[in-house]
N, C-alpha and C positions, 0 to 999 in steps of 0.2 A: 580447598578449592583447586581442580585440576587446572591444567591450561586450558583447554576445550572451555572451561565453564567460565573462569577467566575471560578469555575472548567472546563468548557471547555476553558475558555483560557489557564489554567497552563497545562491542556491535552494537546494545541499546541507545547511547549515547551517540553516535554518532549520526548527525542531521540526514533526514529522509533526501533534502536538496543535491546531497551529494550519493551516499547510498542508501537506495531504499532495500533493506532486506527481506522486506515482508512481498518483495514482486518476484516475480522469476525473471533470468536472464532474455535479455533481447534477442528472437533470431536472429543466425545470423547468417547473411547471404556464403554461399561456395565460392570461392576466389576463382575466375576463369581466365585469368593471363597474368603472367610474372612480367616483371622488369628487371633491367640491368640492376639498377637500384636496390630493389628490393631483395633478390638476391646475395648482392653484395652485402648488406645490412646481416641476410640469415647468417653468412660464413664469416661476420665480425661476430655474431652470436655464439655460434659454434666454436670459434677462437676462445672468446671469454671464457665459457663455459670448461673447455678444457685446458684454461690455462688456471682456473681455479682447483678443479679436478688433478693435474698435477701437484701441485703447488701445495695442495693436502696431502695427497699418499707419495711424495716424495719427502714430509717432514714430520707425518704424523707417525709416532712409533705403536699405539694404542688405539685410534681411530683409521677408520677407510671412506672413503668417496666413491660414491658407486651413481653413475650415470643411470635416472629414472625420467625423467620428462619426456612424453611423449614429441618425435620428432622423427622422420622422415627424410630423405634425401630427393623423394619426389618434390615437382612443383607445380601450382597450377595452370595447366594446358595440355603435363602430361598424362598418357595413360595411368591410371589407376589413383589420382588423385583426389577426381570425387568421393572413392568408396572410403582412402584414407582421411579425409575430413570430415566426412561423416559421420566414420568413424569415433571419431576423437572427439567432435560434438556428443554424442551421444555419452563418451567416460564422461566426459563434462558437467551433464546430469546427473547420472550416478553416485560418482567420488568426488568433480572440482577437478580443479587443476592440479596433476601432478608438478611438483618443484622440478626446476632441470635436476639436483642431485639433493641425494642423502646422505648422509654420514653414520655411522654405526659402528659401537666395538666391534673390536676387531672378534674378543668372541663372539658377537652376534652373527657374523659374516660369514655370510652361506660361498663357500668355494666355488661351488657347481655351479651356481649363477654368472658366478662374474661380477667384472665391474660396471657393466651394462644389462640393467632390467630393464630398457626404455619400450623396447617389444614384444614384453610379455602380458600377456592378458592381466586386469585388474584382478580378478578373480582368483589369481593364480597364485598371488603374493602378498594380498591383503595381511594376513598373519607377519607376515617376514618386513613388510614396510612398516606396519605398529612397533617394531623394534628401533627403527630408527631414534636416533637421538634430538634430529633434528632435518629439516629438509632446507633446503636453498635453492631461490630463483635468481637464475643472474640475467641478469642486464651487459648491457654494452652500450658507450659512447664514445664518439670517434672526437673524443677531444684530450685535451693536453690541460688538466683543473687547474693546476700552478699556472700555465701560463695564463688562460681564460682568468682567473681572477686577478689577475697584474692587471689584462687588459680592461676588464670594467675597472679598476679600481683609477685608471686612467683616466676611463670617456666619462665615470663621475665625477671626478675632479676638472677636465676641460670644459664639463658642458655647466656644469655651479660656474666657474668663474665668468664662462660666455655670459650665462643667465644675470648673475650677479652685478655686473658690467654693464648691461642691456637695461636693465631696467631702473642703474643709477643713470645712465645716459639721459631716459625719459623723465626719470623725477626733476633732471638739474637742466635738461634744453626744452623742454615742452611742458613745464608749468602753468603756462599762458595756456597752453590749449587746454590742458584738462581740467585749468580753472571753470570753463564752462560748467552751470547747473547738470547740464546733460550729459556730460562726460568724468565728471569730479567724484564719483563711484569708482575712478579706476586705480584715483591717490588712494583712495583706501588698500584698494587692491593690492600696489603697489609698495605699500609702505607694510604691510603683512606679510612680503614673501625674504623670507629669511634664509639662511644657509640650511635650518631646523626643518623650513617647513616646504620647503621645494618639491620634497619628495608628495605631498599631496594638495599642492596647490592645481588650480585646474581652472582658467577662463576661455570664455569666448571670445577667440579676435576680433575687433570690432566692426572691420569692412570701411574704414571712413575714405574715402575720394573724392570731394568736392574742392580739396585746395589740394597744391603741392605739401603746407606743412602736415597735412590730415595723413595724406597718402606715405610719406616719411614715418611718421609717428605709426601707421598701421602696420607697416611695414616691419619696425619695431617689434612692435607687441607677435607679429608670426615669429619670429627671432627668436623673444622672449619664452613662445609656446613651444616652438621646435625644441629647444634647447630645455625645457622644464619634462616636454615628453622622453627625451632623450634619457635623461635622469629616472625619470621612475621605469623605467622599462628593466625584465627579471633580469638580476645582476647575479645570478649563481646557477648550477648547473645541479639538474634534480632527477633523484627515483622516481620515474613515471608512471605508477598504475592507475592504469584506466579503473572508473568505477565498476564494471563489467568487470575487470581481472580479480575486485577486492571481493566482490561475489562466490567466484570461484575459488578463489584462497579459501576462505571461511567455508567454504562446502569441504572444500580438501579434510581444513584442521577439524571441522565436524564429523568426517568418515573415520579420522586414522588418531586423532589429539597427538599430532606431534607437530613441536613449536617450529612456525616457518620463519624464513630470513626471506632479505632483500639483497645481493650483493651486486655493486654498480660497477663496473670496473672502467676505468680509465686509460689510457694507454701511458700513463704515468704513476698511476696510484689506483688502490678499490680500497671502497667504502663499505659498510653492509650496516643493514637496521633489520631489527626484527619487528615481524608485521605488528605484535602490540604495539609496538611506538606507534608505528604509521598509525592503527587508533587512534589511537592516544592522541596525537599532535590534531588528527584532523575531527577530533570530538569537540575540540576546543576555537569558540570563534577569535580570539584573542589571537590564534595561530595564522590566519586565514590573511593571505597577504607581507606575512612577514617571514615566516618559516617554508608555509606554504601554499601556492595560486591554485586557481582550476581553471583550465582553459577546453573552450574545443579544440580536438587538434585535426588540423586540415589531413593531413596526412594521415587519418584513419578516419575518415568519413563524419568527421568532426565528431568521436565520443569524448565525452567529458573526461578530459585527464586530468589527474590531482598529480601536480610540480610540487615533489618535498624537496627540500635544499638539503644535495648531499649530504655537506657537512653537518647536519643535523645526528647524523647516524656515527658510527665509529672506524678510523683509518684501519683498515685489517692489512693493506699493505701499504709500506711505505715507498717501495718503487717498484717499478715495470719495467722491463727490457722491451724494447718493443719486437713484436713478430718481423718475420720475412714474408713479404705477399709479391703475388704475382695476378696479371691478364690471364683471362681463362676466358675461351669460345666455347659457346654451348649451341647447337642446333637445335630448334624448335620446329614441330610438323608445319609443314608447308616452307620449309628453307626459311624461317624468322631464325635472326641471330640473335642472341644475346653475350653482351661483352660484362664480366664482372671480375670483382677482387677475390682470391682468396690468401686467406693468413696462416702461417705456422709455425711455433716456435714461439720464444718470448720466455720471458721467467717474471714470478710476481712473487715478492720478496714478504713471505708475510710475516706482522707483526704480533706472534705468538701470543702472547700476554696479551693483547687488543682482543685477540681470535677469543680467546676463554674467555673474557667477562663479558662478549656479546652473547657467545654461546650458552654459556654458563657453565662451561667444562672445569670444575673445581679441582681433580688431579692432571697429571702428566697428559700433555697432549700428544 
């Protein structure tokens, strides 16, 4: 069984709720104004991207990194922006998403092209990208994983002991009141929530205001709530593909059957999984809130993202240098300013031996 064929069976398996394969992709509207923001995000991308891209063809003596994912330095508002998203919609249909890079022996490696195919017509190089060994999407997040996991591993610990505290407070001073028929549902409640079970305990505060000691006691129980929601809220930092992006992946590996990666990169450290995992984990409902959430996300017009927990996937590097960035002014028609970051520079120290058994490169990298 090739990979292609491989990946469509684990595509069987995995719940319509999240992707349905059997639908075609959602319109999707033309972007007509950028932000500070958003920009900055693109040139943290672009960073990652070729800090991955180095970080290969300055260690591989047998393999090359050749930038292929369609990108642009246009944005939208400016000229010529509609025709290139259009554009790109349309490969979209065609091939799927091209990966930002591919990798390939080095005897595969066409000279004449370069280490940038990313503007060359699909048509053009289909034969030459089936060579590839493997493709990779990188990701970017503007976070520090070691320190982010110190800190929840903190606000879980402070908000258990608040919780823990809070509601030994109500079982040993307001006994009396929950002794009431009407309220004596909530000792049970009470005496169920454990160090164990915090993480999916869940009541209704009760609103009581008729005496001082009610309004005290209610008061409690929001305490109680705050501090229980506190806790279960997502405590790791994840590969984000929209159900819409896992669509176009599998169009990809359906045109060219070459096996795609994830790679996250961190300003401390990158991670990378290869897209069977991501299957894999999200075929499985057992996974679903433990390894992996699905949320709308405000910030893309609420598509359903599926949050995997980085570390679910494998450290490819173990440290990052971080870039040098600087303010950048951009003019936009009608004198609109835009102020954003850009980054350059940095080194990501990768861990060889991690790199091959994701990839599955069995000799000399």
């Amino acid at each position: 069984m090739n990979y292609y064929d491989r990946i469509r069976e684990l595509a069987k398996s995995v719940p319509t709720e999240l992707v349905d394969f059997s639908h075609p992709r959602d319109p999707v509207r033309t972007p007509t104004q950028a932000s500070s923001n958003f920009i900055t995000k693109k040139e943290q991308g672009d960073w990652a991207e070729n800090l991955i891209t180095r970080a290969i063809n300055e260690t591989a003596k047998n393999f090359v990194a050749v930038k292929y994912g369609k990108s642009d330095d246009l944005i939208a508002g400016e000229d010529g922006f509609d025709t290139f998203y259009q554009e790109f919609q349309t490969e979209l249909d065609a091939i799927g998403k091209r990966p930002d890079l591919l990798i390939f022996k080095k005897a595969d490696f066409i000279e004449k092209l370069g280490y940038d195919i990313s503007s060359i017509p699909h048509n053009q190089i289909t034969d030459y990208v089936k060579k590839a060994i493997v493709g990779i999407e990188v990701r970017s997040s503007a976070f520090l994983i070691d320190r982010y996991e110190e800190a929840m591993q903190i606000r879980t610990m402070k908000f258990t002991k608040i919780a823990l505290e809070v509601k030994n407070k109500i079982l040993a001073e307001y006994a009396d009141v929950l002794s009431n028929p009407a309220r004596e549902s909530y000792i049970d409640l009470l005496h169920g929530i454990t160090e164990k079970t915090l993480n999916v305990t869940d009541f209704k505060v009760p609103g009581w205001c008729s005496s001082e000691r009610l309004i005290q006691l209610n008061e409690l129980f929001k305490q109680l709530k705050a501090a229980i929601k506190a806790i279960q809220k997502r405590d790791y930092l994840s590969i984000t593909p929209k159900a819409e992006d896992i669509k176009v992946v599998y169009k990809w590996i359906e045109t060219f059957n070459v096996p795609h990666f994830y790679f996250q990169v961190f300003f401390d450290k990158v991670y990378g999984i290869s897209f069977e995992q991501i299957l894999q984990i999200i075929s499985n409902p057992d996974n679903d809130g433990v390894i992996f959430s699905v949320e709308s996300d405000t910030k893309n017009q609420n598509k359903t993202t599926i949050k995997i927990n980085s570390k679910s996937g494998i450290e490819i590097a173990s440290k990052v240098d971080e870039p040098l960035h600087k303010s950048v002014r951009k003019e936009m028609d009608r004198g609109r300013l835009l102020f954003y970051v850009t980054f350059n520079g940095g080194t990501a120290y990768l861990d060889i031996e991690n790199l091959k058994t994701i990839l599955k490169i069995p000799n000399d990298f």
